[in-house]
Biotite code that builds the C-alpha atoms (Angstrom):
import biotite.structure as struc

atoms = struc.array([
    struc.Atom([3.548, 26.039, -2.097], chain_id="A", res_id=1, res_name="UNK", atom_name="CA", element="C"),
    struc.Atom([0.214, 24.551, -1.472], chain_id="A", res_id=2, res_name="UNK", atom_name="CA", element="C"),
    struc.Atom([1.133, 21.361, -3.252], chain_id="A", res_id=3, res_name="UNK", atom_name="CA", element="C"),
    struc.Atom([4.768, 21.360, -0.946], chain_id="A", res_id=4, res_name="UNK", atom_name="CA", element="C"),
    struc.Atom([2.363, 21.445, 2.295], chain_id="A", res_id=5, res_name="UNK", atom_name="CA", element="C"),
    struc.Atom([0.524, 18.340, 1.703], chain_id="A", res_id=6, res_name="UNK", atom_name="CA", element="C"),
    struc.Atom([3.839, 16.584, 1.541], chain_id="A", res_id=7, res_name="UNK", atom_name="CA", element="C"),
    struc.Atom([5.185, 18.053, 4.388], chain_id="A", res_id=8, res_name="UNK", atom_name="CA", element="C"),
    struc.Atom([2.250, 18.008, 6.719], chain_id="A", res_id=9, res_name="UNK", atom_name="CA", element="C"),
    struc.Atom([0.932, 13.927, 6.597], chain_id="A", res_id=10, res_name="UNK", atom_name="CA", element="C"),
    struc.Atom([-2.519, 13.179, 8.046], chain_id="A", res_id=11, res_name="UNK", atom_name="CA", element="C"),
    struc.Atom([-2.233, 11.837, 11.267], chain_id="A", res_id=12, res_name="UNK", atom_name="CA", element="C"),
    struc.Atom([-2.790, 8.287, 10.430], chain_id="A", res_id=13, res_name="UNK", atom_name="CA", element="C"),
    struc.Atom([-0.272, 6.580, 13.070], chain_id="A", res_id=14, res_name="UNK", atom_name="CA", element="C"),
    struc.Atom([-3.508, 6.674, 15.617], chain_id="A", res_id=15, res_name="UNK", atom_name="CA", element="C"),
    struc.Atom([-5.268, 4.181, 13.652], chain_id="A", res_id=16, res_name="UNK", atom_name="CA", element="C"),
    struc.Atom([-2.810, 1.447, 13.304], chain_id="A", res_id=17, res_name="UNK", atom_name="CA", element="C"),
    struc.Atom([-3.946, -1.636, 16.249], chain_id="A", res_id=18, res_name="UNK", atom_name="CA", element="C"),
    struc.Atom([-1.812, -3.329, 17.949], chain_id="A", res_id=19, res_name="UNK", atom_name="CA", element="C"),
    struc.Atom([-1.593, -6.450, 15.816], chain_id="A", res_id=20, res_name="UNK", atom_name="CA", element="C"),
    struc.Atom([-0.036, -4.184, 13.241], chain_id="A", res_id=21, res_name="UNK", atom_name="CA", element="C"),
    struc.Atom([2.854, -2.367, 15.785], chain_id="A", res_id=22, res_name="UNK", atom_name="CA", element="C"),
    struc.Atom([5.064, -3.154, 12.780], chain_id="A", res_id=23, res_name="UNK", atom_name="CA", element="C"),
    struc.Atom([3.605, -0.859, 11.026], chain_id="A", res_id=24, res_name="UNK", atom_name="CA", element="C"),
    struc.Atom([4.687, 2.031, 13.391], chain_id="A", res_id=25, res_name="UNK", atom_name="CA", element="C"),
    struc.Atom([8.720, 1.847, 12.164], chain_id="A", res_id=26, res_name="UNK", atom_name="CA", element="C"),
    struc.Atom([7.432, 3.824, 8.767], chain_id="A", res_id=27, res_name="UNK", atom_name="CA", element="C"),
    struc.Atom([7.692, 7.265, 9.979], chain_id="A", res_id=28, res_name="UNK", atom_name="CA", element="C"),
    struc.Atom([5.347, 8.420, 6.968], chain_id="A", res_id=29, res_name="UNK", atom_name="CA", element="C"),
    struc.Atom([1.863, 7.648, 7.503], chain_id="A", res_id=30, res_name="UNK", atom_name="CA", element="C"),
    struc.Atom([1.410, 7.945, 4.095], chain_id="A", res_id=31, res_name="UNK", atom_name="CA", element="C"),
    struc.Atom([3.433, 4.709, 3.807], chain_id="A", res_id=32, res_name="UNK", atom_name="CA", element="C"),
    struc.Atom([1.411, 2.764, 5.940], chain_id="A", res_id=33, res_name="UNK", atom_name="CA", element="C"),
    struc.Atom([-0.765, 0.853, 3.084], chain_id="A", res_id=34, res_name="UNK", atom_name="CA", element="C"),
    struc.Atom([3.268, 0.075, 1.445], chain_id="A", res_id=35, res_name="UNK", atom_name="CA", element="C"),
    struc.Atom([4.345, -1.169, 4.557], chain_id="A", res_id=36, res_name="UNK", atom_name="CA", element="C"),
    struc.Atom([1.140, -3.652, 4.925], chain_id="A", res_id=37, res_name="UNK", atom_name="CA", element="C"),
    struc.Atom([1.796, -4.695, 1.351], chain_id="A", res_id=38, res_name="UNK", atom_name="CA", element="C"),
    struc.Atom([5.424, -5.576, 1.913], chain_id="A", res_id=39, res_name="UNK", atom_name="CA", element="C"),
    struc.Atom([4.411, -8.218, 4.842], chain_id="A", res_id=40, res_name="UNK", atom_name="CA", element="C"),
    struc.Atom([1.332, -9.699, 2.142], chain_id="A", res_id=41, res_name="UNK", atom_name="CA", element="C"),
    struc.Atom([3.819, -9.837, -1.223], chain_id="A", res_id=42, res_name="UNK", atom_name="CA", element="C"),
    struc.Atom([7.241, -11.573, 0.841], chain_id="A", res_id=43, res_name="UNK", atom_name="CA", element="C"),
    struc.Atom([4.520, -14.250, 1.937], chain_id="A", res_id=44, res_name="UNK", atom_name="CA", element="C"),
    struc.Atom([3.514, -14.560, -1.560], chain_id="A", res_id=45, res_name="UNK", atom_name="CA", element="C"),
    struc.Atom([6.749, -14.825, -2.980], chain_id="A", res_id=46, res_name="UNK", atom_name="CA", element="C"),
    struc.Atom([7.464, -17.357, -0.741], chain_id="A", res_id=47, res_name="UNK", atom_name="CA", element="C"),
    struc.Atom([3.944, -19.294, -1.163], chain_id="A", res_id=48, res_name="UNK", atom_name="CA", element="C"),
    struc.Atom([5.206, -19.000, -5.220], chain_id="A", res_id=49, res_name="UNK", atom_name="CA", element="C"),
    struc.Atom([8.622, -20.031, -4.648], chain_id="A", res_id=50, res_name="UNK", atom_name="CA", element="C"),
    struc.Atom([6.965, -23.837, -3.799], chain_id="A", res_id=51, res_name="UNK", atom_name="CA", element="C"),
    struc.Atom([4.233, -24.094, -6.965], chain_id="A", res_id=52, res_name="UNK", atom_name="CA", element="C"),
    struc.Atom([6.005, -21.928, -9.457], chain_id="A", res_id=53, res_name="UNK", atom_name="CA", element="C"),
    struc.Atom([6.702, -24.084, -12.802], chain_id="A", res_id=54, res_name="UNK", atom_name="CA", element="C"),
    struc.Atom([9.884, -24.292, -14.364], chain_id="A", res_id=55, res_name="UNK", atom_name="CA", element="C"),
    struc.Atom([9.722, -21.949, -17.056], chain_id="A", res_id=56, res_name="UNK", atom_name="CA", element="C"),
    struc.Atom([9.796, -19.569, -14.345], chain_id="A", res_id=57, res_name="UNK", atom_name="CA", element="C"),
    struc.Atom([12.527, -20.888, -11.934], chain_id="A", res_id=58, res_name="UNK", atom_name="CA", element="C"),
    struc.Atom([14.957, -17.927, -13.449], chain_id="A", res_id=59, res_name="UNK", atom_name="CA", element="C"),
    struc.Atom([12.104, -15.205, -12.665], chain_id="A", res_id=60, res_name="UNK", atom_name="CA", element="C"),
    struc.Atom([11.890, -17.196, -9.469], chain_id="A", res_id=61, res_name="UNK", atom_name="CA", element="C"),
    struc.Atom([15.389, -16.743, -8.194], chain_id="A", res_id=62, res_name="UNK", atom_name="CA", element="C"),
    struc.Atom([15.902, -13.427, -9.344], chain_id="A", res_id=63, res_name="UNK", atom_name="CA", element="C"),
    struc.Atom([13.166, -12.363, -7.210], chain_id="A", res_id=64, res_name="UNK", atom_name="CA", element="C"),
    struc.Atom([14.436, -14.404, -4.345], chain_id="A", res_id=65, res_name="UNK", atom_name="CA", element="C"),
    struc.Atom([18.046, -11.735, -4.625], chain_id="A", res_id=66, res_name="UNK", atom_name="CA", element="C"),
    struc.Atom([15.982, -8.886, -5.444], chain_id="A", res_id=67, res_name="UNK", atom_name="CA", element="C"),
    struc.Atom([14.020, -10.044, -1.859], chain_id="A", res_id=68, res_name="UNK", atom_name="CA", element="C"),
    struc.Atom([17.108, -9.720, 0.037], chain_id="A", res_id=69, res_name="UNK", atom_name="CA", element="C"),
    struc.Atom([17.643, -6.309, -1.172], chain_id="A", res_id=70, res_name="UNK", atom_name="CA", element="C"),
    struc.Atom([14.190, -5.005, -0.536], chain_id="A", res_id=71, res_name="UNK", atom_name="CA", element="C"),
    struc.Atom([14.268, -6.394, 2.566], chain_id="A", res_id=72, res_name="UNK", atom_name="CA", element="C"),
    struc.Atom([17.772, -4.540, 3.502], chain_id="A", res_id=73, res_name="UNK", atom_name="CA", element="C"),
    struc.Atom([16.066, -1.245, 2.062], chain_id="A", res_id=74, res_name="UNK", atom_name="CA", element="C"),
    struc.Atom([17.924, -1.033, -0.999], chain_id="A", res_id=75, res_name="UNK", atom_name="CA", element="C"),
    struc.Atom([15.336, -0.113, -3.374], chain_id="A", res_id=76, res_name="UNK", atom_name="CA", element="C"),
    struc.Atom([17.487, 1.269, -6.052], chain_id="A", res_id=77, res_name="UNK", atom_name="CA", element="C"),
    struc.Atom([19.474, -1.705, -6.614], chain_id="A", res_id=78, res_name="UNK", atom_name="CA", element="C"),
    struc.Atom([16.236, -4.079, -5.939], chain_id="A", res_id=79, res_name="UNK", atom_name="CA", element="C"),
    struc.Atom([14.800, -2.103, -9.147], chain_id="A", res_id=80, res_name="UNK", atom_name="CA", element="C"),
    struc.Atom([17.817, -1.395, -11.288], chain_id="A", res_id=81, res_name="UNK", atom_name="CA", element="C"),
    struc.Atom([20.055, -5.050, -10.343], chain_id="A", res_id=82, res_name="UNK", atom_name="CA", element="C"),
    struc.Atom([23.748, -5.169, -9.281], chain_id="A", res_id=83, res_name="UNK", atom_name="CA", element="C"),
    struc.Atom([27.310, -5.897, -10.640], chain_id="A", res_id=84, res_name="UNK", atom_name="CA", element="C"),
    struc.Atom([27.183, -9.246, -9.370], chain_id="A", res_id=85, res_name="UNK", atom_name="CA", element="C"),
    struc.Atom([23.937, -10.869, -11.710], chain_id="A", res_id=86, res_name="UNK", atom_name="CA", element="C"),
    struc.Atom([21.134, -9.758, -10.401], chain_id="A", res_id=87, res_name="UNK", atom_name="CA", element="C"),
    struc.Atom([18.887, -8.257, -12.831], chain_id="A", res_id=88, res_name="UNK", atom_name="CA", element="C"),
    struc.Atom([16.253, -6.168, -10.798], chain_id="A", res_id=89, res_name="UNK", atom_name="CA", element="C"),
    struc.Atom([12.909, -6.162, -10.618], chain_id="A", res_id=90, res_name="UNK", atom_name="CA", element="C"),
    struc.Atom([12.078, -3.809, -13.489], chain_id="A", res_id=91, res_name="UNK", atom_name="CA", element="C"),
    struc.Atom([13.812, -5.943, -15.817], chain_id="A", res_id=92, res_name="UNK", atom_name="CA", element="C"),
    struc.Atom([12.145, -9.594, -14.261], chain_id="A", res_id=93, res_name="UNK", atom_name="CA", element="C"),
    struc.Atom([8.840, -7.602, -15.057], chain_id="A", res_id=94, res_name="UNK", atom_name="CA", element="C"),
    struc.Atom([9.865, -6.986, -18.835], chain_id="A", res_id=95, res_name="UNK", atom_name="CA", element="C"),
    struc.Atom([11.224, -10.193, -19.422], chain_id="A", res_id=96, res_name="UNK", atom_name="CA", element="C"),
    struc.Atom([8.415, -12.415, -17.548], chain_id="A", res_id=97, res_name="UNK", atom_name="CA", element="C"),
    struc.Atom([5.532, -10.689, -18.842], chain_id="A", res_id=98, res_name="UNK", atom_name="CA", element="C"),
    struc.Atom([2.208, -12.697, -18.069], chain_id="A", res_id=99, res_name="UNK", atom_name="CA", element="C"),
    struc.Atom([4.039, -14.550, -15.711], chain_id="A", res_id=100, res_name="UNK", atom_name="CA", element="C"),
    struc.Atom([3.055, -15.195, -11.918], chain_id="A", res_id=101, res_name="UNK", atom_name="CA", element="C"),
    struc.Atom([6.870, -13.852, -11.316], chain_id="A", res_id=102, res_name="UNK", atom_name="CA", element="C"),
    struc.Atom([6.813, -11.251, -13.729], chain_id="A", res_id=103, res_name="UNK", atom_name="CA", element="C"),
    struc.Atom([3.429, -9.895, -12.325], chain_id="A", res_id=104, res_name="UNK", atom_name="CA", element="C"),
    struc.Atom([4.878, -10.290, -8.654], chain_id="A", res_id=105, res_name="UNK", atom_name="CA", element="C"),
    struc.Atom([7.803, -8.172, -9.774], chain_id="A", res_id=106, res_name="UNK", atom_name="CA", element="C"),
    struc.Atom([5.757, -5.632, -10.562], chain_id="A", res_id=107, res_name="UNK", atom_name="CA", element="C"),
    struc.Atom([4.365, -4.958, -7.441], chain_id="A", res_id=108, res_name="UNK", atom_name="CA", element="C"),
    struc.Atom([8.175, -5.243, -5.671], chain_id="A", res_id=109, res_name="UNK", atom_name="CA", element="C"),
    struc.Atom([8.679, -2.221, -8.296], chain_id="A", res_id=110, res_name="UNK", atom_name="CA", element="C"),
    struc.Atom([5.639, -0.109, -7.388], chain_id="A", res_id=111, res_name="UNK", atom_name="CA", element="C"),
    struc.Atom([6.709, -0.912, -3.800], chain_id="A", res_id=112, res_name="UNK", atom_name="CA", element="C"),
    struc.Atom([10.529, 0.263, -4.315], chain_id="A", res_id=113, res_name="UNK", atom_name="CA", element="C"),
    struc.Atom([9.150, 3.468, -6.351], chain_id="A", res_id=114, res_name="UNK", atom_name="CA", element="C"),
    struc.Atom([6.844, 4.440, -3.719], chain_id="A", res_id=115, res_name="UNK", atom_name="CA", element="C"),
    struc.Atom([9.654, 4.014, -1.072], chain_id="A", res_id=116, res_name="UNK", atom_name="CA", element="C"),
    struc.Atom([12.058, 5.788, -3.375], chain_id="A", res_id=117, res_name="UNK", atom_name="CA", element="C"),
    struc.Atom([9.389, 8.831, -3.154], chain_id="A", res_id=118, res_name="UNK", atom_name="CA", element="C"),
    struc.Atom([8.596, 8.394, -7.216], chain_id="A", res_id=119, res_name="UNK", atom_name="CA", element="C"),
    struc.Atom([4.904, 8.080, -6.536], chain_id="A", res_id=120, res_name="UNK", atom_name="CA", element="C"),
    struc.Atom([4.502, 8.399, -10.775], chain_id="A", res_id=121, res_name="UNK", atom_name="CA", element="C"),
    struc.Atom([6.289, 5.608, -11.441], chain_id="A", res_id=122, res_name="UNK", atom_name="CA", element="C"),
    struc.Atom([5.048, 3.460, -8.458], chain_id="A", res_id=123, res_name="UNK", atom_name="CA", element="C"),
    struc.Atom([1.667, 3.704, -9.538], chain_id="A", res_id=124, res_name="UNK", atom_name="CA", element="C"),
    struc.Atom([2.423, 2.842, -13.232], chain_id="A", res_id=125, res_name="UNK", atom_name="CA", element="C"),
    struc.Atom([4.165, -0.895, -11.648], chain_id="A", res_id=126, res_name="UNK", atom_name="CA", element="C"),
    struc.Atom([1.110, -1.087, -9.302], chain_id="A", res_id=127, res_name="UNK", atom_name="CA", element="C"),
    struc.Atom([-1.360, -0.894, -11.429], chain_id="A", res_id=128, res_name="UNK", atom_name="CA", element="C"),
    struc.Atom([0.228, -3.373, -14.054], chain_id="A", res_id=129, res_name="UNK", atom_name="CA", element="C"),
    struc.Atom([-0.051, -5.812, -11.338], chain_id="A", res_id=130, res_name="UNK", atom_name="CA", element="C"),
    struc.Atom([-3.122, -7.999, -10.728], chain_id="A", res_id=131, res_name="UNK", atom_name="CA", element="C"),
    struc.Atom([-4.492, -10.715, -7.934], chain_id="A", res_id=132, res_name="UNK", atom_name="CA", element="C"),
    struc.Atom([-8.330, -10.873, -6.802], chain_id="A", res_id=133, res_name="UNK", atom_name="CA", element="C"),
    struc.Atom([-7.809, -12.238, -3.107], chain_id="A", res_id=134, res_name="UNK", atom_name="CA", element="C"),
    struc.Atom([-8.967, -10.236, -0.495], chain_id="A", res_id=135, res_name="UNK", atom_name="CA", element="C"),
    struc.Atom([-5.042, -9.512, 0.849], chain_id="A", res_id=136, res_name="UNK", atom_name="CA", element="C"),
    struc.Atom([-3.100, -8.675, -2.262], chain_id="A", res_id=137, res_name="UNK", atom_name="CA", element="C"),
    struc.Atom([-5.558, -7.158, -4.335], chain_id="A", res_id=138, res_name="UNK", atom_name="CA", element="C"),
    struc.Atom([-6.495, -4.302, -1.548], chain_id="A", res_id=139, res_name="UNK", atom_name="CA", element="C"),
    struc.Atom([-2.914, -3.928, -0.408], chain_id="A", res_id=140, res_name="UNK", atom_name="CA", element="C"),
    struc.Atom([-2.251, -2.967, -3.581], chain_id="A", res_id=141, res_name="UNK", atom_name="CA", element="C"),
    struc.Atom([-5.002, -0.733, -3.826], chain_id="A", res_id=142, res_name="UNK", atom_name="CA", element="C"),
    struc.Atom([-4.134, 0.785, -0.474], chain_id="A", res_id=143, res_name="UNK", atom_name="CA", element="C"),
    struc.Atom([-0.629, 1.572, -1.621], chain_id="A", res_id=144, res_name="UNK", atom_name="CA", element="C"),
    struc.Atom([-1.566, 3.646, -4.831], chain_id="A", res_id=145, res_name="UNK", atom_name="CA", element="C"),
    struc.Atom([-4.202, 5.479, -2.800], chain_id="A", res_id=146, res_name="UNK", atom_name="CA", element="C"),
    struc.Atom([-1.239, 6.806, -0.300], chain_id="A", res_id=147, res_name="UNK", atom_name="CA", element="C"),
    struc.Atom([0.541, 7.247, -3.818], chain_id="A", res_id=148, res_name="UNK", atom_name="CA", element="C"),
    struc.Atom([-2.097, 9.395, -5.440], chain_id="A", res_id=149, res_name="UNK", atom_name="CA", element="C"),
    struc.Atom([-2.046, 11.421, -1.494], chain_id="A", res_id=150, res_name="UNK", atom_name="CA", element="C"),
    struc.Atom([1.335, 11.956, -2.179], chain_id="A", res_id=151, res_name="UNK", atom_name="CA", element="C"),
    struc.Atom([1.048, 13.457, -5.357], chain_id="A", res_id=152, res_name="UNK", atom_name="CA", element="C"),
    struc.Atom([-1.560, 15.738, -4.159], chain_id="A", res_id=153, res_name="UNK", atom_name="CA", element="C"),
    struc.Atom([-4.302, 14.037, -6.048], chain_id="A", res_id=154, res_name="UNK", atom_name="CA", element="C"),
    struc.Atom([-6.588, 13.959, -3.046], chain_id="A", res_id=155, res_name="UNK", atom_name="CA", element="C"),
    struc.Atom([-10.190, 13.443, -4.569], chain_id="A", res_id=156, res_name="UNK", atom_name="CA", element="C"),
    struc.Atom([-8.077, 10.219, -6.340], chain_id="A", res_id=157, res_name="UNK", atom_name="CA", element="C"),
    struc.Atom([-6.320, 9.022, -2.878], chain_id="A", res_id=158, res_name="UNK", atom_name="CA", element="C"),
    struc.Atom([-9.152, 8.812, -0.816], chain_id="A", res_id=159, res_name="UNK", atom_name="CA", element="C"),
    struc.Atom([-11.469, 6.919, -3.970], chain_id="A", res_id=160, res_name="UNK", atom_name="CA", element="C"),
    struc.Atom([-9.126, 4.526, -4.206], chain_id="A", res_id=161, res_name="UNK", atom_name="CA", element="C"),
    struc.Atom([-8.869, 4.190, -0.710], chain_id="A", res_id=162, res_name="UNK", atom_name="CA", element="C"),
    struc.Atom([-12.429, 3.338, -0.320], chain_id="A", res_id=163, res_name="UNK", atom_name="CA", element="C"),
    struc.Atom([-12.127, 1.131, -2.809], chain_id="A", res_id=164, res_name="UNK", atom_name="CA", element="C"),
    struc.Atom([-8.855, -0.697, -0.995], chain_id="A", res_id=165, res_name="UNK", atom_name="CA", element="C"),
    struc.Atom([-11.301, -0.809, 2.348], chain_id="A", res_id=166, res_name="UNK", atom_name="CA", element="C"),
    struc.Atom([-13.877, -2.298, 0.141], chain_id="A", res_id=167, res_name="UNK", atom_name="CA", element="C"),
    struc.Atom([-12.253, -5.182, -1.540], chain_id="A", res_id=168, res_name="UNK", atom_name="CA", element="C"),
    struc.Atom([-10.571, -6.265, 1.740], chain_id="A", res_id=169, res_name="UNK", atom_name="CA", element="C"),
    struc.Atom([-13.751, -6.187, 3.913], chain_id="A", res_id=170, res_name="UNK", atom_name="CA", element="C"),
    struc.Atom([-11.510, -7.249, 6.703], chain_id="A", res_id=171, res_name="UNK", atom_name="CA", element="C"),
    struc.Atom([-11.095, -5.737, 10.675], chain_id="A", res_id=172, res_name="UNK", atom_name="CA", element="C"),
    struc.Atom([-7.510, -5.686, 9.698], chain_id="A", res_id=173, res_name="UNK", atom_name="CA", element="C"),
    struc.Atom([-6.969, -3.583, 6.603], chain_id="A", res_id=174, res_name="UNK", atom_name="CA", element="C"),
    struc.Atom([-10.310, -1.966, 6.531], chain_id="A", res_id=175, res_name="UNK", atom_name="CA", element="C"),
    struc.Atom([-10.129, 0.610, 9.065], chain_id="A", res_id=176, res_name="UNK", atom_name="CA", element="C"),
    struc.Atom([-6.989, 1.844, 8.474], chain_id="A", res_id=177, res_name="UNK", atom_name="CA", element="C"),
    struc.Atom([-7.861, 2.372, 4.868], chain_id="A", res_id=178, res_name="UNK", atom_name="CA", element="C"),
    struc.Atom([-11.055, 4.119, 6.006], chain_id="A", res_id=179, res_name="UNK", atom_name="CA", element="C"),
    struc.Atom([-9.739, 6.404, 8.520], chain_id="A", res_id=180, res_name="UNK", atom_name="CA", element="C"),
    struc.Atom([-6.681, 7.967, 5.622], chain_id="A", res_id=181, res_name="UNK", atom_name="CA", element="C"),
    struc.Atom([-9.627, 8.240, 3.347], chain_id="A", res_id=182, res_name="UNK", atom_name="CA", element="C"),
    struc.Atom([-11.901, 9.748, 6.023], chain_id="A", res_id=183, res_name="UNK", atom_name="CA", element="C"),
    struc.Atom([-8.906, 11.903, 7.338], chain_id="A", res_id=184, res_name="UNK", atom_name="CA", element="C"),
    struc.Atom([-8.081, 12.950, 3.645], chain_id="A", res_id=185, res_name="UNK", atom_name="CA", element="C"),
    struc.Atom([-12.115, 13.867, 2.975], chain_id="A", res_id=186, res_name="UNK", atom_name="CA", element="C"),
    struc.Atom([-11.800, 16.158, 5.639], chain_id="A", res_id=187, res_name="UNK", atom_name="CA", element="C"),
    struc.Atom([-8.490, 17.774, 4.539], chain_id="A", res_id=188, res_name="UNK", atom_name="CA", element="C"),
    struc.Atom([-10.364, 18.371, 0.993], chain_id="A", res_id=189, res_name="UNK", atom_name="CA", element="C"),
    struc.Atom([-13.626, 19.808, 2.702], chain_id="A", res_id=190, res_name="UNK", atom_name="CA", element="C"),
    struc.Atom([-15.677, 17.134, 2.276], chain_id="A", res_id=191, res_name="UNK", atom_name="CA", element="C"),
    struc.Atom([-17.039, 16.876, 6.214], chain_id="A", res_id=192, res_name="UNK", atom_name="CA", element="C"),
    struc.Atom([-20.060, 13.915, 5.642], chain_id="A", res_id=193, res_name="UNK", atom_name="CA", element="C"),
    struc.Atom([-17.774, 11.785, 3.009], chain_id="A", res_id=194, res_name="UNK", atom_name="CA", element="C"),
    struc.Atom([-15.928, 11.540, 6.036], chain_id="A", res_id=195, res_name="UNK", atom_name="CA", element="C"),
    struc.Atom([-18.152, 10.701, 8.589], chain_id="A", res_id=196, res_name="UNK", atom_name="CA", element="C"),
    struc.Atom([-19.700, 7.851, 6.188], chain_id="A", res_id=197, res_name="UNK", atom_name="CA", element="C"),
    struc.Atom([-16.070, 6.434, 6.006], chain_id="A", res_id=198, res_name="UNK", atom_name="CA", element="C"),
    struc.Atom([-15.261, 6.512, 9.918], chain_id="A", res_id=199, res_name="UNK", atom_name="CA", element="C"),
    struc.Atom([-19.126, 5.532, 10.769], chain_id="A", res_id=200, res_name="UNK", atom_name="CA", element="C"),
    struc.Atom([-18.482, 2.648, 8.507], chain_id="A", res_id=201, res_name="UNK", atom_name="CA", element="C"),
    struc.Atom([-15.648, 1.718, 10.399], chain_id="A", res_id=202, res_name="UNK", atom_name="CA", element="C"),
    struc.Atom([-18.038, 2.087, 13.682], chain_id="A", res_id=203, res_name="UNK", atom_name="CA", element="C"),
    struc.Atom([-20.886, -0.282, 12.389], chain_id="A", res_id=204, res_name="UNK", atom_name="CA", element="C"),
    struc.Atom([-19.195, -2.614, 10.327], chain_id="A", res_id=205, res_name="UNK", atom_name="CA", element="C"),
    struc.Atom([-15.785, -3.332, 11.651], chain_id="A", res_id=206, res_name="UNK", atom_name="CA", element="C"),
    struc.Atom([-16.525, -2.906, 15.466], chain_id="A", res_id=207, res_name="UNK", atom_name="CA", element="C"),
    struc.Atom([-14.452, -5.409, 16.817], chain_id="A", res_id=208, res_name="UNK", atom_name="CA", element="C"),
    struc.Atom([-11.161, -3.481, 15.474], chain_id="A", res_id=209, res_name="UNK", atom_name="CA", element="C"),
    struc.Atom([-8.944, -1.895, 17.311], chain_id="A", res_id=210, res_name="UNK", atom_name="CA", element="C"),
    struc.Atom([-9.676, 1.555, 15.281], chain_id="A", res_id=211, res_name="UNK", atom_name="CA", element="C"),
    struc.Atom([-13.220, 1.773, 16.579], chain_id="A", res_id=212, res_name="UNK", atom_name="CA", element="C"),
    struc.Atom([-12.629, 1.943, 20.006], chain_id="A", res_id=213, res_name="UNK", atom_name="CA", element="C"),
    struc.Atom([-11.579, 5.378, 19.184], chain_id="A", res_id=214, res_name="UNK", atom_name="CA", element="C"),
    struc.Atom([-13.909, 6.025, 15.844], chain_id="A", res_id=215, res_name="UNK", atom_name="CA", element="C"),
    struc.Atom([-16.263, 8.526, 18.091], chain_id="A", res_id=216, res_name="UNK", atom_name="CA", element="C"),
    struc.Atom([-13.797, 11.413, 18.127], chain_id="A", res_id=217, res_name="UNK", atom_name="CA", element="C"),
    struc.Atom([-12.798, 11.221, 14.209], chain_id="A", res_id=218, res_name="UNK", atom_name="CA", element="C"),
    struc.Atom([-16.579, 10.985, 13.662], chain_id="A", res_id=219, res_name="UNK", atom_name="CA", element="C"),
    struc.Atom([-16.666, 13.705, 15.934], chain_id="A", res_id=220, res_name="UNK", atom_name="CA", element="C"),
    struc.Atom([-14.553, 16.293, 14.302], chain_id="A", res_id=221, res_name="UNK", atom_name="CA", element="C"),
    struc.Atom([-15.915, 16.040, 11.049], chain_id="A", res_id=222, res_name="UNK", atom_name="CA", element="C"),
    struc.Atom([-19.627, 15.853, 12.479], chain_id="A", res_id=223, res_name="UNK", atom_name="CA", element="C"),
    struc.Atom([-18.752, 20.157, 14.026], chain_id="A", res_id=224, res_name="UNK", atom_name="CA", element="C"),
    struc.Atom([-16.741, 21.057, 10.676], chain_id="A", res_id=225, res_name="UNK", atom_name="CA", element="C"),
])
């Protein structure tokens, strides 16, 4: 029953998404908000890798171009598992393009579809296969498997990784949201001055977002706790 509540009862996370990010707001689950930042980064990949991608992966290449246009019409299941028409899905462009730049894209389309499909297990097993070191993809990724692992109930793990998302970014636009879940998710677990460290961090070093200007209260609540 304890494990149900978490589900139910989201951290209130829709506070600290700034106006340059009112997109956000149309995922009702707060939990989804680091999935629905990724989405917007990995469509302007694929289309950034739809110009430079070699031939050996023009195939992997258009299949991920259908697959786009059901992701982006919320039809996860058949962007994973393909159609009756020819196209494959993204679980099978990841198998058969394996070290490729599509195959490794396709991966995170998976995790993405999983997570939005509410099968947090397997969306962290396609996020994690995929891998980029920029300072957009790599934390949105991280940022989505910490709202998995919150999901799942694996707290302590959520709000690490979470952290670690804010981290690698170091930006005023991903950073404080992925502080303020992992500060709101400290406090959930007990853990009152991990909190304040994450949404003081967000007070010092990312000032000029739109989270700070109302940082004092979160730091606040978990200063009296």
């Amino acid at each position: 029953m304890a494990d149900k509540k978490h589900t139910q009862d989201p951290l209130d996370l829709e506070e600290a998404v700034s106006a340059s990010e009112a997109f956000i707001i149309k995922y009702k689950n707060p939990f989804l908000i680091g999935i629905a930042a990724i989405v917007i980064v990995v469509v302007g990949f694929l289309g950034y890798k739809n110009f430079i991608s070699e031939p050996r992966e023009n195939k992997a290449t258009e299949a991920l171009f259908k697959g786009e246009q059901y992701f982006n019409a919320s039809n996860y299941e058949v962007a994973l598992n393909g159609d009756s028409i020819g196209y494959e899905g993204f679980l099978k462009v990841a198998d058969e393009f394996s070290g490729t730049e599509s195959g490794n894209l396709a991966n995170a389309y998976a995790g993405i579809c999983y997570a939005q499909l509410g099968e947090y297990e397997n969306a962290l097993k396609y996020l994690d296969k995929f891998s980029a070191e920029d300072q957009l993809i790599s934390p949105a990724i991280l940022g989505t498997m910490g709202n998995c692992y919150a999901q799942l109930n694996q707290l302590d793990k959520a709000a690490a990784t979470l952290v670690k998302a804010a981290n690698k970014a170091d930006s005023h636009a991903l950073s404080p949201i992925y502080l303020i879940q992992a500060g709101q998710i400290y406090e959930k677990l007990g853990k009152n001055s991990e909190a304040v460290n994450a949404y003081t961090t967000v007070k010092e070093k990312y000032f000029n977002s739109y989270q700070a200007m109302e940082i004092d209260k979160y730091i606040e609540r978990a200063s009296i706790k």
